[in-house]
N, C-alpha and C positions, 0 to 999 in steps of 0.2 A: 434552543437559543433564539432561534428567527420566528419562534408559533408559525413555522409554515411546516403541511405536515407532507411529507415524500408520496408523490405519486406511486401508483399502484407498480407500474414497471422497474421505479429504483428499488422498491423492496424486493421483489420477484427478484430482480437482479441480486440484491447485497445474498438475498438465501441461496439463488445457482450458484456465484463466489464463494460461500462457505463451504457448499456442498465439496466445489472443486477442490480445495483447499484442504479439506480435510482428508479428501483423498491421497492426495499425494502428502501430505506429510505426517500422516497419522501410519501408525503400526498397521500389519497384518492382519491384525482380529482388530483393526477399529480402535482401540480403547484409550486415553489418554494418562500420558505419566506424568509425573513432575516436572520434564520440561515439557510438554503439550499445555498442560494447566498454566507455569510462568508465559507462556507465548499466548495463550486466551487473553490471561491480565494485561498483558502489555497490549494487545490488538484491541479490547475494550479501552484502553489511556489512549490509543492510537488514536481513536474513531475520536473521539475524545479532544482531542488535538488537533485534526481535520475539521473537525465541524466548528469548535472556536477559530482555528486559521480562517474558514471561509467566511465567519462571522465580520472577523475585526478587520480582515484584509478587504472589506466593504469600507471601513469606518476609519484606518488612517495609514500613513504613507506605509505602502509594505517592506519597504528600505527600513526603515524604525522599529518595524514587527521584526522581521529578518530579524534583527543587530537582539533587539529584546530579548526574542527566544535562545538567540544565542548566546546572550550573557547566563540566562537560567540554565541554559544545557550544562555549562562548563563550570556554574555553583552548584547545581547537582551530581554532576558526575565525580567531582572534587572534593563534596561531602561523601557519597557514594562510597569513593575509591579508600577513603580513609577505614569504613565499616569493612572493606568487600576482602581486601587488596592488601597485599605486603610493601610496603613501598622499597624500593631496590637502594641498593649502596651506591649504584651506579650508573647510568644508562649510556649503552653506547651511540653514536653519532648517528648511525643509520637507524635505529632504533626512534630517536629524535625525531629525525629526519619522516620515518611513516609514519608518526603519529602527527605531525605537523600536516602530512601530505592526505590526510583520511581529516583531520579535524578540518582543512581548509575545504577538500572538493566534496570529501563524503561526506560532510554534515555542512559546513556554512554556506556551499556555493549552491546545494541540494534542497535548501531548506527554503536559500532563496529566493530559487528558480521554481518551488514547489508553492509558496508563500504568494509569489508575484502571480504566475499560471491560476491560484484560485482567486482569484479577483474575478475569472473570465467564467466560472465553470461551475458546478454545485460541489458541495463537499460530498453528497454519494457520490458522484462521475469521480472527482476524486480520489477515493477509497477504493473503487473496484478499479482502476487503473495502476492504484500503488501494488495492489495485490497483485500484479502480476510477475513482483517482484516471486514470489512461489512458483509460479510458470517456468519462470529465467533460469531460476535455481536452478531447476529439474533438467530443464533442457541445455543447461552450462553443463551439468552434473553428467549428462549423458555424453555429450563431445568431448569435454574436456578429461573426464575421470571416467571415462567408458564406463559407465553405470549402464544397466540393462533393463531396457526399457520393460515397461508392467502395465499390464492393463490398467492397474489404480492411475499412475502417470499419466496415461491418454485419456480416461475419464476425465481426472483433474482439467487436465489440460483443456479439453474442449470446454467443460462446466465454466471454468474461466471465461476462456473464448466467448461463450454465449453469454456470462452473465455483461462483459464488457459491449457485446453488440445489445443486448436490450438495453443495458443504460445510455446509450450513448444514438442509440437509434431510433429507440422503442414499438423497432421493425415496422415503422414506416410503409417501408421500399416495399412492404408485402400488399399496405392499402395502395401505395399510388401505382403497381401493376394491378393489382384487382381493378383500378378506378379504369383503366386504360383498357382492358380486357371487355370491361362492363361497357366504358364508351364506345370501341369497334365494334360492338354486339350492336348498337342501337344503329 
C-alpha cells in the first residue's frame, strides 16, 4: 500500500513470529486442520487490516478510522450472524450485559487504542506485537488451567520473544557494545 518495501530485520522477524506460532498452536505432528487453516485465513485478512490501519491512520483522524471500522465490524458480524447462527427466543440480561462488555472494551476500545498506537509505529512492529496475543494464551493457559508446560510452548515462546526484539531493536544494542569494545581497544 505505501511502495516501501520492509527491511530485512521486519521480514526475518515476521518468519521467527510464524515459526513461534506455529509451534505452540499447531498439533503434535505439525500438520494443520480445519480450524488451523480458518486461523491462517483470518491471520492473512488480519495482516491485511494492520497494514491498511497503518496506511490511513497516516492519512485522517484516527477517532473517524476507529468509529469506520466499527460501523463495518457490527454490518459484518450482523450479516455473518444471520448465515452462522440461530438467533435465540430470548436473551437473558447478563448475556446482554457481556456481549455489551466484550463489543465496548474488546473490540471498540481495543481497536481504538490499536488504530491510534499505529499512527506512531510500522504495521510489521505492529503485527509481531499483536501476535503475542499466542504467547499470553499459552502462558494464561498454563497458570490459569494448569496446562503442562512442552517444549513446543518454550520454543514458541522464545521464537516470539526474538522475533519482537529484532523488530523492534534490530539488535542494535549488539553494534553499539561491539562499537564500545572496539573504541577501549584503541
Amino acid at each position: 500500500m505505501t511502495k516501501k518495501k520492509p527491511d530485512v530485520f521486519s521480514v526475518v522477524a515476521a518468519f521467527i513470529c510464524v515459526f513461534g506460532i506455529a509451534f505452540i498452536s499447531l498439533g503434535k505432528d505439525l500438520t494443520l486442520g480445519i480450524g488451523d487453516s480458518l486461523s491462517l485465513l483470518c491471520a492473512l485478512l488480519f495482516a491485511f487490516h494492520i497494514s491498511s490501519t497503518g496506511f490511513y491512520s497516516q492519512k485522517v483522524d484516527t477517532t473517524v478510522l476507529s468509529v469506520t471500522q466499527m460501523w463495518f465490524a457490527t454490518i459484518l458480524s450482523l450479516i455473518g450472524t444471520f448465515f452462522t447462527e440461530t438467533l435465540p427466543s430470548s436473551v437473558p440480561l447478563n448475556g446482554m450485559l457481556a456481549v455489551v462488555y466484550i463489543g465496548v472494551f474488546g473490540t471498540m476500545v481495543a481497536f481504538f487504542i490499536q488504530t491510534t498506537a499505529q499512527k506512531y509505529t510500522t504495521p510489521t512492529k505492529t503485527a509481531i506485537l499483536l501476535s503475542t496475543e499466542a504467547l499470553f494464551g499459552t502462558i494464561f493457559s498454563v497458570i490459569i488451567l494448569k496446562e503442562v508446560i512442552t517444549l513446543k510452548m518454550i520454543i514458541g515462546g522464545i521464537s516470539i520473544f526474538l522475533a519482537i526484539i529484532t523488530a523492534e531493536t534490530k539488535w542494535s544494542f549488539l553494534y553499539k557494545r561491539k562499537a564500545k569494545i572496539v573504541k577501549s581497544n584503541l
